[in-house]
N, C-alpha and C positions, 0 to 999 in steps of 0.2 A: 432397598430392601433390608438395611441394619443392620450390611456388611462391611468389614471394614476391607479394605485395598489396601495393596503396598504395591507400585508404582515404580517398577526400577527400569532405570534408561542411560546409555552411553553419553549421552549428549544431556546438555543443559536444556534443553527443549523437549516436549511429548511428543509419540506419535514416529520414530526412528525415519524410516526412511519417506514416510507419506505424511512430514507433520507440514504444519505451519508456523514458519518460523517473524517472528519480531521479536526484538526490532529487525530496522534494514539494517544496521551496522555487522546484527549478529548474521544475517543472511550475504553479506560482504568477506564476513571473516568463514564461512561453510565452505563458498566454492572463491577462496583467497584471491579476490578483486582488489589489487592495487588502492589504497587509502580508502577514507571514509566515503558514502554519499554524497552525492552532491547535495549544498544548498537547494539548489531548486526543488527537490524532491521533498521538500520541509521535513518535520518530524521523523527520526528514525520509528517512533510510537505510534506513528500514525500506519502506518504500516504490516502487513499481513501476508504473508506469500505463501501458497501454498507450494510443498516440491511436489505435490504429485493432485492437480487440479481435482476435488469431488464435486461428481454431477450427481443429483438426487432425482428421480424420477418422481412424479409426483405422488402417488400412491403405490410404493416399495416397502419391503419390509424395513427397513433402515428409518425411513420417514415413521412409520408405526411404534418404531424400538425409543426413535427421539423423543417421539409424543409421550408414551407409557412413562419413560425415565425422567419428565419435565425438563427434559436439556432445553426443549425449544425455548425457554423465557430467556437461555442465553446467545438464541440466532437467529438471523432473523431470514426468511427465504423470499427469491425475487426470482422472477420469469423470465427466464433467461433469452437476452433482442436477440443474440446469434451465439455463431462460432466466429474465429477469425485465425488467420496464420500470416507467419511475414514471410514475404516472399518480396525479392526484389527490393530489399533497403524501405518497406513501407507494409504496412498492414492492413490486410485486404480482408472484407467480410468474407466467408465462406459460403457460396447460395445455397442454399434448402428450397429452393422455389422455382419452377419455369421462368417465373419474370426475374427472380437475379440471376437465375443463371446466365440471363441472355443478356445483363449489363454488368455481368463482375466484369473485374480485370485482373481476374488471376488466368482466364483461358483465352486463348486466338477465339475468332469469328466461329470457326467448323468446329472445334472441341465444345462452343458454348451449345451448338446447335445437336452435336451426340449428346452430351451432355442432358439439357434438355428433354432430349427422349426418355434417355435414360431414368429422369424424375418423372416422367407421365407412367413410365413402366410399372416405377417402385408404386406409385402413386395407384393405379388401376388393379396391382397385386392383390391378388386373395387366395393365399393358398387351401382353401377350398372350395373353389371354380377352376379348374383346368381351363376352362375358355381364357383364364388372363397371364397364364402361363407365354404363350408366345415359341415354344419351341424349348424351353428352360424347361427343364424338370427340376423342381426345390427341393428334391432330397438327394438328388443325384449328380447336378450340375453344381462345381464351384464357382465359388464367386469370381473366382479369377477369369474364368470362361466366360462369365458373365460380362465382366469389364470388357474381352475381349469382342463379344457379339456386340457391344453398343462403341467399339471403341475406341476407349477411352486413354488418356497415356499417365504417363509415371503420376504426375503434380495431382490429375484430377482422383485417380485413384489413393493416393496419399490422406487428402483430406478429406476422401468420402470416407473412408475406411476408418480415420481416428478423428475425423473432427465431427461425421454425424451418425456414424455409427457406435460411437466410443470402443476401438480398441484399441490395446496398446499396443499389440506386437501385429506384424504381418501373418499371424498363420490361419487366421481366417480365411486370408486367401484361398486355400486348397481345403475348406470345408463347404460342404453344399450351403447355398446359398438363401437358402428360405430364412435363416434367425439374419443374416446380415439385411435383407431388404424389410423385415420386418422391426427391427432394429431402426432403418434409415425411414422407412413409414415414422416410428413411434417419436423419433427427434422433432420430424415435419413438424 
């Protein structure tokens, strides 16, 4: 709009605490990892990390703001296969589905099978029908209660909560539960 900007930042990188930092050498020297990257990882340039991962919903004000400003000719957007978390020295997809639920291996046999429900629940939700309610009142019941009536233990609530719900902190927890299931609907 033919204004000019002045752009001041602590660090040799944009964006302070949520940028994306490259190279990888400079993201070595941020959180002071012993010597440079390894070869295998080729190019420091090749490289992009974000410190604090942006998910864009597909029709958000953000997406709108990028279009209007012409950023978008410099990113490029892809449909995101999953989530995933490492757990156990290995990195497991995170289910969004009936059918992964019941072949991840991030849960025992009985977690997969709460679990499970638990996505037919989210899945069947409409917070305007009381018939799909189930005993839940969405404005009343937290989610933590929530987890409780289907439940569920630490691991699985962990990654429902920030890997398909997207939050960051735990205090959704002890907020009514209607924006967090409709949140885990809008990930599906």
């Amino acid at each position: 709009n033919a204004k000019k900007v002045l752009h001041m930042d602590r660090n040799p990188y944009y964006g302070g605490e949520s940028a994306s930092i490259t190279p990888l050498e400079d993201l070595y020297k941020r959180f002071k990892l012993p010597g440079p990257p390894p070869t295998s990882m080729g190019r420091g340039r090749d490289w992009n990390v974000d410190l604090i991962p942006k998910f864009l919903m597909a029709n958000n004000q953000l997406v709108k703001m990028l279009l209007y400003t012409e950023v978008t000719s410099y990113l490029d957007f892809k449909v995101t296969e999953g989530s995933f978390v490492y757990k156990g020295g290995k990195i497991c997809k995170v289910p969004s589905t009936q059918a992964e639920a019941l072949v991840s291996s991030l849960m025992g046999l009985f977690e997969k099978c709460r679990f499970r429900k638990f996505l037919v629940y989210v899945a069947n939700f409409d917070e305007k029908d009381p018939r799909t309610f189930e005993d839940i009142h969405p404005k009343k019941t937290t989610m933590r209660d929530v987890y409780k009536k289907f439940d569920l233990g630490q691991d699985v609530i962990d990654f429902t909560g920030h890997a398909l719900a997207l939050y960051r902190t735990d205090d959704y927890l002890d907020q009514p539960c209607c924006e967090t299931i409709n949140r885990i609907k809008l990930y599906r």
